[in-house]
C-alpha positions as CSV (number, residue, x, y, z in Angstrom):
1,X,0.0,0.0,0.0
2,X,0.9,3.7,-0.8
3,X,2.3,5.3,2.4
4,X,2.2,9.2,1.8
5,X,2.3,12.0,4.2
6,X,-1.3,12.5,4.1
7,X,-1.7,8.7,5.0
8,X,0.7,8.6,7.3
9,X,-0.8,11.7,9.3
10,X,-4.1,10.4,9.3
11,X,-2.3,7.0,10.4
12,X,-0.8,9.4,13.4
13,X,-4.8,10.8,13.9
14,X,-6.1,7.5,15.1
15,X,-3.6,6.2,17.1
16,X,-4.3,9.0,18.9
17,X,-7.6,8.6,18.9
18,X,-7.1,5.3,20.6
19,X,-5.3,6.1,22.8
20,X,-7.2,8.6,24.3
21,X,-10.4,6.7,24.0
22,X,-8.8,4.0,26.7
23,X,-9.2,5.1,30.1
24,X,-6.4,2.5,31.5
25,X,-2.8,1.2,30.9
26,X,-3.1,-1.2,28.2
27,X,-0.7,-3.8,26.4
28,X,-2.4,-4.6,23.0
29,X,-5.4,-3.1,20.8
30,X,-7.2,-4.7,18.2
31,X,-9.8,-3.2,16.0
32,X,-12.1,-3.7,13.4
33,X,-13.5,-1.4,10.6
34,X,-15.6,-1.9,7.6
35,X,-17.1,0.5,4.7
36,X,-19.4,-0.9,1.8
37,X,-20.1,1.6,-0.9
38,X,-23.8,1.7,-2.2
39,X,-25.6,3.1,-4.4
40,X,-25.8,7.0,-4.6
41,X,-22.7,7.3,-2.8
42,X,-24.3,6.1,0.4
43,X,-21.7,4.1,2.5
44,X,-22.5,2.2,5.2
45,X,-20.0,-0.1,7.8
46,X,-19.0,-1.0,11.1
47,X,-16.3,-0.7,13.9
48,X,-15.5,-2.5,16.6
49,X,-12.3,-3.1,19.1
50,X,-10.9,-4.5,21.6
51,X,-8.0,-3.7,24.1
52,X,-5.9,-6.4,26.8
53,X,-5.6,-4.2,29.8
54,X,-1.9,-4.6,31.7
55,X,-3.1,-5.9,34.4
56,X,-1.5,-9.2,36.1
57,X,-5.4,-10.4,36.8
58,X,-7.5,-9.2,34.1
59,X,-5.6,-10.9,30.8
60,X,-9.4,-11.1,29.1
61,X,-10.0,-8.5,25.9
62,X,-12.2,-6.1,27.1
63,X,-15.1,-4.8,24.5
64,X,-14.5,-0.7,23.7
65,X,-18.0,-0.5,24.1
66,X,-18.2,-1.4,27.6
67,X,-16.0,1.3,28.7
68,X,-18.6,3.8,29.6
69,X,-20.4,1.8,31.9
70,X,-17.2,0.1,33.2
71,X,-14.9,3.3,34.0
72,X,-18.7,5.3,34.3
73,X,-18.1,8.0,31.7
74,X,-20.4,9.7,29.5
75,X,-22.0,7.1,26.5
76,X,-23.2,9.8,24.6
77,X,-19.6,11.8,24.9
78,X,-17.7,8.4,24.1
79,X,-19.9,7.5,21.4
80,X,-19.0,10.6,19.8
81,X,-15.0,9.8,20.2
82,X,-15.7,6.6,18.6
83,X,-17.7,7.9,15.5
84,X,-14.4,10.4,15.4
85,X,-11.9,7.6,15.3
86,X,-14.7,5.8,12.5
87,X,-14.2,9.2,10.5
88,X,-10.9,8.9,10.3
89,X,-10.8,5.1,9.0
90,X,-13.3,6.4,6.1
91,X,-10.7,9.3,5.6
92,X,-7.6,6.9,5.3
93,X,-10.0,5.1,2.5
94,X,-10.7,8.1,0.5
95,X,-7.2,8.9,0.6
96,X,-6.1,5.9,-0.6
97,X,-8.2,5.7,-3.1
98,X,-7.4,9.3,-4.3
99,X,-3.7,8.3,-4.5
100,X,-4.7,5.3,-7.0
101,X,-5.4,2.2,-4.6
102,X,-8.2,-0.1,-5.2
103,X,-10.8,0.4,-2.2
104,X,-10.7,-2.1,0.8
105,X,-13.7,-3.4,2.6
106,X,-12.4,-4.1,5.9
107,X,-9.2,-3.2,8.1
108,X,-7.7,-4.5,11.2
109,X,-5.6,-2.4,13.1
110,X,-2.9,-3.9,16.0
111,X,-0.7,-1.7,17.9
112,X,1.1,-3.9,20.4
113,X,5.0,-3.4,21.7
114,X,4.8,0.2,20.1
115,X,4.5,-0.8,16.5
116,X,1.5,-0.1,14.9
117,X,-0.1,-2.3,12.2
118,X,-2.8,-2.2,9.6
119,X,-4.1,-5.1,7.4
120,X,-6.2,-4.4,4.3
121,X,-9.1,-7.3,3.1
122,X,-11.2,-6.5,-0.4
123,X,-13.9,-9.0,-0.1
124,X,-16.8,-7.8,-1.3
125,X,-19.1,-8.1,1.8
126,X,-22.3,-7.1,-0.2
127,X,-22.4,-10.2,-1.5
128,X,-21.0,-12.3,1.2
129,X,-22.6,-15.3,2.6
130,X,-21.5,-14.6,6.0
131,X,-23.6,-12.0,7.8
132,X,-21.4,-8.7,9.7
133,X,-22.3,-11.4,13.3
134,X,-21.0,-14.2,11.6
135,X,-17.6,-12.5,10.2
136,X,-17.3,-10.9,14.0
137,X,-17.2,-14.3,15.7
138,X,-14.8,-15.4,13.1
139,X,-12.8,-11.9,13.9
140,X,-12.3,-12.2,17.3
141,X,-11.4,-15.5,17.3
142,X,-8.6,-15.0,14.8
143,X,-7.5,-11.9,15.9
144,X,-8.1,-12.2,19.5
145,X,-6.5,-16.0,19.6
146,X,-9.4,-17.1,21.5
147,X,-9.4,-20.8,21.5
148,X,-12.1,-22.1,19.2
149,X,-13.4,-24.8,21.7
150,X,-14.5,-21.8,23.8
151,X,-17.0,-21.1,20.6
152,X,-20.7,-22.3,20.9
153,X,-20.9,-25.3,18.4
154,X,-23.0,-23.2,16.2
155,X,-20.2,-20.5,16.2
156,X,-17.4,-23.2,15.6
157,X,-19.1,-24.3,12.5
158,X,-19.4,-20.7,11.2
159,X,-15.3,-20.3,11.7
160,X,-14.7,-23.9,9.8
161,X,-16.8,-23.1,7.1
162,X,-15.6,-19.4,6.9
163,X,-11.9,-20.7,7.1
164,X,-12.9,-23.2,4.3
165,X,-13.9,-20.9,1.7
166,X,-11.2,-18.3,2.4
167,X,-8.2,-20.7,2.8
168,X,-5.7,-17.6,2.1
169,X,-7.5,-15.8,5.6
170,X,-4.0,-15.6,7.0
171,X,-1.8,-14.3,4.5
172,X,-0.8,-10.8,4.8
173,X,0.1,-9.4,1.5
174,X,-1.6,-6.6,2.1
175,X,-0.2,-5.1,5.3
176,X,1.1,-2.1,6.4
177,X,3.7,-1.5,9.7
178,X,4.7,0.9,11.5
179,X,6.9,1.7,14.1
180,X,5.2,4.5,17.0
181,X,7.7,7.1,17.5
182,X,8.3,6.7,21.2
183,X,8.0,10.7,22.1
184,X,4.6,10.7,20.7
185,X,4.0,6.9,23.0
186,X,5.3,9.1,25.7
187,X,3.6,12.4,25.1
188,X,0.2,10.3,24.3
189,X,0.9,8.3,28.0
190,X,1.3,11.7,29.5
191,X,-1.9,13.0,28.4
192,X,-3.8,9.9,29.3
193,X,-2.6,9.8,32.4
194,X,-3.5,13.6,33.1
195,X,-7.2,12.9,31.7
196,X,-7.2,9.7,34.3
197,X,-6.4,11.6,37.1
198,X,-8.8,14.2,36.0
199,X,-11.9,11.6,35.9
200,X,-10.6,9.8,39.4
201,X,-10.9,14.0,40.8
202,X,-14.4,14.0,39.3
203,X,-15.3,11.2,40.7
204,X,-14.4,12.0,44.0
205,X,-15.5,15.5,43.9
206,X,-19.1,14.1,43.1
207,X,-18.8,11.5,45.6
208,X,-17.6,14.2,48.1
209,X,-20.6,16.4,47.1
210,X,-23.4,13.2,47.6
211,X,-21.8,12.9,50.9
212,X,-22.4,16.1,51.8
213,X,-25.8,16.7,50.5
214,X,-26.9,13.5,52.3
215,X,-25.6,15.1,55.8
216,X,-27.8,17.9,55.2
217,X,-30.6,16.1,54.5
218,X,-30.2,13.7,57.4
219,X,-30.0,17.3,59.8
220,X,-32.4,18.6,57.8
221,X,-34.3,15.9,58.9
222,X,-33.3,15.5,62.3
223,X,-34.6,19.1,63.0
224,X,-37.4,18.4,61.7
225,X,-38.3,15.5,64.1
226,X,-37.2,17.6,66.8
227,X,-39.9,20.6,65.5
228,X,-42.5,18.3,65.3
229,X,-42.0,16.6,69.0
C-alpha cells in the first residue's frame, strides 16, 4: 500500500484517537472497521475493538463498548469519540483511493509493543454469505487467539466453514507496519494519564458532594423531628 504524508498523518490521527479513548494502561489493541459503498454514494459499515488491559489479573480483551459503563463515563460523549476515530478510518480510504489504490472493505488495526499495524481485506461483503455477526465471531477469534473450543458449536461451524472458503484468511500481502515514534508513546501516555487523574478528581468530587448533601438532609431531617416533637 501507498504510504504518503497525508496517509501517514491520518495513520498518526487514530492512534491517537485510541489512545485517548482507553481510560487505562493497556498492552495490546485490536480493531475492526468496515465501509461498503452503495448506491448513490451512500456508505454504510462497522467498527469495533478491543484492548488487553496490563493488568496481572484481568488478561481477558475487554469490548470498547463497555468502557462507559465500566470506567462510568459519559456514553453519549464516548460515542461521539468513537464515531471520530470511524471518521478517520473512512478518511484513510478516501485517501487511498485518491492516490490510486483499489478500495478495501475491511481493516484490522494492531498496535502492540509500540508498532502499529494495519491489514487491508477486499472482499466484497455485499455479497457475502457470512452476515457482519458471523464474520465478528470469526474476527475475534482470529485476531483475539481465542481458543475455538471456547465457541458455541454453532459459532465453531461458522469459523470452519468461513476458514474453508477463504483458505488464504491468514496471508498478509496486504499489510502495512509501522513503528510509533516513542515521544509521541510518551507524550500520548502523559496525556492519558492527566485525563485519568482528572476523571478519578471527578469522581471524587461528586462522591464528596453526595456525601455532603446527604448530611444535610439527614439534619435537615433531624430538625425536623425535633420541631414536630
Amino acid at each position: 500500500m501507498i504510504s504518503t504524508l497525508g496517509i501517514k498523518n491520518i495513520y498518526n490521527n487514530i492512534q491517537k484517537q485510541l489512545y485517548y479513548m482507553i481510560p487505562e494502561k493497556w498492552e495490546k489493541v485490536c480493531l475492526y472497521a468496515s465501509v461498503i459503498d452503495h448506491y448513490n454514494n451512500v456508505q454504510t459499515g462497522e467498527m469495533y475493538f478491543y484492548y488487553y488491559p496490563k493488568s496481572v489479573l484481568r488478561k481477558n480483551p475487554i469490548n470498547v463498548y463497555e468502557v462507559p459503563n465500566k470506567f462510568n463515563i459519559d456514553e453519549n460523549g464516548y460515542l461521539k469519540l468513537a464515531e471520530k476515530l470511524y471518521i478517520e478510518i473512512k478518511k484513510l480510504r478516501k485517501e487511498q483511493i485518491k492516490n490510486g489504490e483499489n478500495p478495501w472493505s475491511n481493516v484490522t488495526i494492531t498496535i502492540e509493543n509500540n508498532k502499529f499495524t494495519i491489514e487491508y481485506d477486499f472482499d466484497n461483503l455485499m455479497q457475502s454469505e457470512f452476515s457482519s455477526d458471523d464474520r465478528h465471531i470469526v474476527w475475534t477469534q482470529k485476531n483475539l487467539n481465542i481458543p475455538i473450543q471456547t465457541f458455541t458449536k454453532k459459532e465453531q461451524t461458522i469459523i470452519q466453514r468461513y476458514y474453508a472458503k477463504h483458505p488464504n484468511i491468514n496471508k498478509k500481502d496486504n499489510t502495512y507496519t509501522e513503528g510509533i515514534y516513542e515521544g509521541l508513546t510518551k507524550n500520548l501516555l502523559e496525556l492519558r494519564e492527566l485525563k485519568l487523574k482528572a476523571q478519578e478528581q471527578n469522581r471524587y468530587n461528586l462522591s464528596r458532594s453526595t456525601k455532603i448533601m446527604e448530611q444535610e438532609e439527614n439534619t435537615n431531617t433531624k430538625r425536623n423531628q425535633i420541631l414536630n416533637i
